[in-house]
N, C-alpha and C positions, 0 to 999 in steps of 0.2 A: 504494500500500500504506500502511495507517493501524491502529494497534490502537484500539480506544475501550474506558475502562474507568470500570468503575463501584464506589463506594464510598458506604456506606449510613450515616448515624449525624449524633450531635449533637455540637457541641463537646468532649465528653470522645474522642472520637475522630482528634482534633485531629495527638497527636504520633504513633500506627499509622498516621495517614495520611502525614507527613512520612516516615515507614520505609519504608513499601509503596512510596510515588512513589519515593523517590530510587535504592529497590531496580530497581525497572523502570527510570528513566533509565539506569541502570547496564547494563541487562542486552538493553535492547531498542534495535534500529538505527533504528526507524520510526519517525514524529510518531506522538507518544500524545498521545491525548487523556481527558483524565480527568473523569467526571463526577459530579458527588457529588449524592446524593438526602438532602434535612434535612427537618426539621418543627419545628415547635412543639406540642409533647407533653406530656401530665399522665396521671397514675394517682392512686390515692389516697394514695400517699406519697409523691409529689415532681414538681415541675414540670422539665421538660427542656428546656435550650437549645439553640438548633439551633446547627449550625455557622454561624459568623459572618461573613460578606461579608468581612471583614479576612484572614481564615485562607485561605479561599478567593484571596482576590487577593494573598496571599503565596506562598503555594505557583503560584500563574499566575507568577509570578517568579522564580521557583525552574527551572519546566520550560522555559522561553521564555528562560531564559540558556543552557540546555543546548541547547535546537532553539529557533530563531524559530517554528517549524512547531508547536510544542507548546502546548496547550491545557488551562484547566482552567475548568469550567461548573460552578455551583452554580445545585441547582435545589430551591426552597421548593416542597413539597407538601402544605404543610398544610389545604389546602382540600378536597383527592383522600383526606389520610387521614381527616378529620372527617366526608366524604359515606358514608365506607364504614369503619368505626373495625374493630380488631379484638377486640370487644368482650369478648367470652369469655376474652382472655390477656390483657390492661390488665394484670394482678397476678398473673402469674410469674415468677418468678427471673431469668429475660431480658424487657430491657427492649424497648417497643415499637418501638423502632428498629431492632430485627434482623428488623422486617416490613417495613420500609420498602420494599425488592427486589421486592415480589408489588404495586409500583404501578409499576412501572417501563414495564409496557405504557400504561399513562394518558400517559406524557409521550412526545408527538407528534415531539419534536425528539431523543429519546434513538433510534440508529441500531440496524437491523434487527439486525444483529450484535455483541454485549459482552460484554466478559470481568468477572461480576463478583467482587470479590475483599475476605472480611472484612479489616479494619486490622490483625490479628496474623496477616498471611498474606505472608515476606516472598519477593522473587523471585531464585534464586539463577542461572538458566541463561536464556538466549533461548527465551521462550514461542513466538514464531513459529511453529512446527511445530503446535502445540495448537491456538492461537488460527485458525488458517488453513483447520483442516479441515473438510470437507463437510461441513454441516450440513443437507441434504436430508433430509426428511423425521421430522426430530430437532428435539425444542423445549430440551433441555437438554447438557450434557456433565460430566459431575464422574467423582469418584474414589469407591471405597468408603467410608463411616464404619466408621473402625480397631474403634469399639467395636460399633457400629450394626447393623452386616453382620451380624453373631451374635444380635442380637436381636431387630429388624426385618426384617420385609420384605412384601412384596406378596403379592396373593390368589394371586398368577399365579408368580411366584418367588422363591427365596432367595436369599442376596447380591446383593442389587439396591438397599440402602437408601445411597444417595447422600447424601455429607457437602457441605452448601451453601457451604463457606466459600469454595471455588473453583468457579463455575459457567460455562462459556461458552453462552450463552444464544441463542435464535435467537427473537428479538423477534417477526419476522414469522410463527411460526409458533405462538409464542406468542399473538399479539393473534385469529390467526386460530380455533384451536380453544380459548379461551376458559381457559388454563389458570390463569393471575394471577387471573382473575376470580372462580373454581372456588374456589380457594386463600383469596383474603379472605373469601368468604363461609365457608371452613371455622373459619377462624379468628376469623372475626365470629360463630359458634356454638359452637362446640369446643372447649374447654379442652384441650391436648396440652401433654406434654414439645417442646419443642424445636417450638415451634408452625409454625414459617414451613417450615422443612425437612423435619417429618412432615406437611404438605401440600402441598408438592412432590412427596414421596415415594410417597403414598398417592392420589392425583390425576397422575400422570403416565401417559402413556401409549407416548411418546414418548420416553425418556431412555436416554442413550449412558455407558457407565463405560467412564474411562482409567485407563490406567498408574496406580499407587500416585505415580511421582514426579512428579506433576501438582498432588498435596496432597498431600504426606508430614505425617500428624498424629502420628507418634509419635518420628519421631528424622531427625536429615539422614542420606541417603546419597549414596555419588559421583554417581550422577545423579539427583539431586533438582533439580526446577525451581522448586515452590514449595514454602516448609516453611512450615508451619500452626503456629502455638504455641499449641496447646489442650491443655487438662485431662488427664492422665495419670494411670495409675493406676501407683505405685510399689511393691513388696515389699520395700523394703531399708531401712531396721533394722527396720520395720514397714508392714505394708499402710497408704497413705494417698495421696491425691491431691495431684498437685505442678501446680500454673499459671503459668507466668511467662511474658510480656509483651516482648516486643523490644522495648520501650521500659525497661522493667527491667533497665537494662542493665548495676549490678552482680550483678543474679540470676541472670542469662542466664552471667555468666563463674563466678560461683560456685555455682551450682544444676545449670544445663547441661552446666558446663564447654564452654562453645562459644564462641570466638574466631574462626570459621568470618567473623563480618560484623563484625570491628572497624574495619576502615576507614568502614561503612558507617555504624556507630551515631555514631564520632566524628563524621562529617559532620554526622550528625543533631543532636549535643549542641553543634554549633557555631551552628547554625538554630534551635534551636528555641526559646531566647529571644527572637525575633522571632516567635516562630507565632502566638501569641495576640494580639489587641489588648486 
């Protein structure tokens, strides 16, 4: 028994990643293995660094003092993004790195089976149960999008628009009916909100919705496994949107009010002077 997980982005992803991992060393009994997908990326306002071999073989030090058995792979794709770019969204609001996931079927050494998980997704319970289940005849598994489900959805159903940020992915069934494939080319033509996840969404054929407490995006509950720290919409003193960062972790106690992972972030705030080289 082994989990394999997968984390998408460039160096500014650096300290969500230190949160995610040490949340799962905490939570999960099995060798994890962590693998991170980076690039060397441009748009026409900013050049992007990948995540660094340094970062990466800190964090390998981090999981392998917890378990010798524990792993962390960094894999450059920048040659996989440049053959098949995704042209049409270069210059949206999200950066090209929250595509990086729809290449995951090109890297031959990433395993049939993976949990992938965005940096502001932190883990609060034993996924085991989630990550374990049948994946026959299924290319994907997530939760509803809190806002998505009301807005989106397929030719074929309603509340069916699945939030990417926690996806357990079935590689092999993925490579087989062509869906990552499907997906870059939508996105190498198409201009969309939320480009990588409304072509999963829209191109799926194949996808399984869990529990809410698999991605809680709008607040923790007692069984919450993973809580998602996305975008909110707030009413109180005024309609307005609230974002904070589990790495913002005086916003987190005073915006949140959530002390739920103080153990968790001091760890982090003792590490992460070391994360970068």
């Amino acid at each position: 028994m082994k989990m394999d997980v997968l984390f998408c982005g460039d160096e500014n992803m650096a300290d969500g990643l230190l949160i995610s991992t040490l949340a799962l060393l905490k939570n999960v009994s099995e060798p994890l293995h962590v693998h991170l997908l980076t690039a060397t990326l441009r748009n026409a306002q900013r050049q992007f660094v990948p995540l660094s071999q340094h970062t990466a073989d800190f964090l390998q030090g981090v999981v392998a003092e917890h378990d010798a058995r524990n792993t962390v792979t960094r894999y450059d794709i920048t040659d996989l993004v440049q053959a098949t770019p995704p042209t049409a969204n270069r210059e949206t609001i999200f950066t090209p790195y929250c595509m990086l996931r729809l290449y995951a079927d090109l890297v031959p050494a990433l395993p049939e089976r993976l949990l992938y998980l965005d940096t502001d997704v932190v883990c609060r319970r034993d996924p085991g149960k989630f990550y374990h289940q049948d994946l026959t005849g299924t290319q994907f598994v997530g939760v509803l999008d809190y806002y998505g489900r009301w807005f989106f959805h397929s030719q074929l159903k309603v509340a069916d628009y699945i939030n990417s940020g926690v996806l357990l992915m079935n590689l092999a069934e993925i490579r087989e009916s062509g869906l990552f494939a499907r997906a870059r080319l939508m996105c190498q033509q198409r201009q969309m909100f939320m480009p990588d996840q409304s072509a999963l969404n829209k191109l799926a054929n194949h996808k399984r919705v869990a529990p809410r407490r698999y991605n809680d995006q709008r607040r923790l509950h007692r069984n919450t496994v993973f809580q998602h720290f996305t975008t909110s919409f707030r009413l109180w003193p005024w309609v307005h949107t609230l974002t904070v960062k589990p790495w913002q972790v005086d916003r987190v106690h005073t915006d949140l009010k959530l002390h739920e992972y103080d153990d968790l972030l001091s760890e982090y705030a003792s590490l992460a002077p070391q994360l970068k080289g």
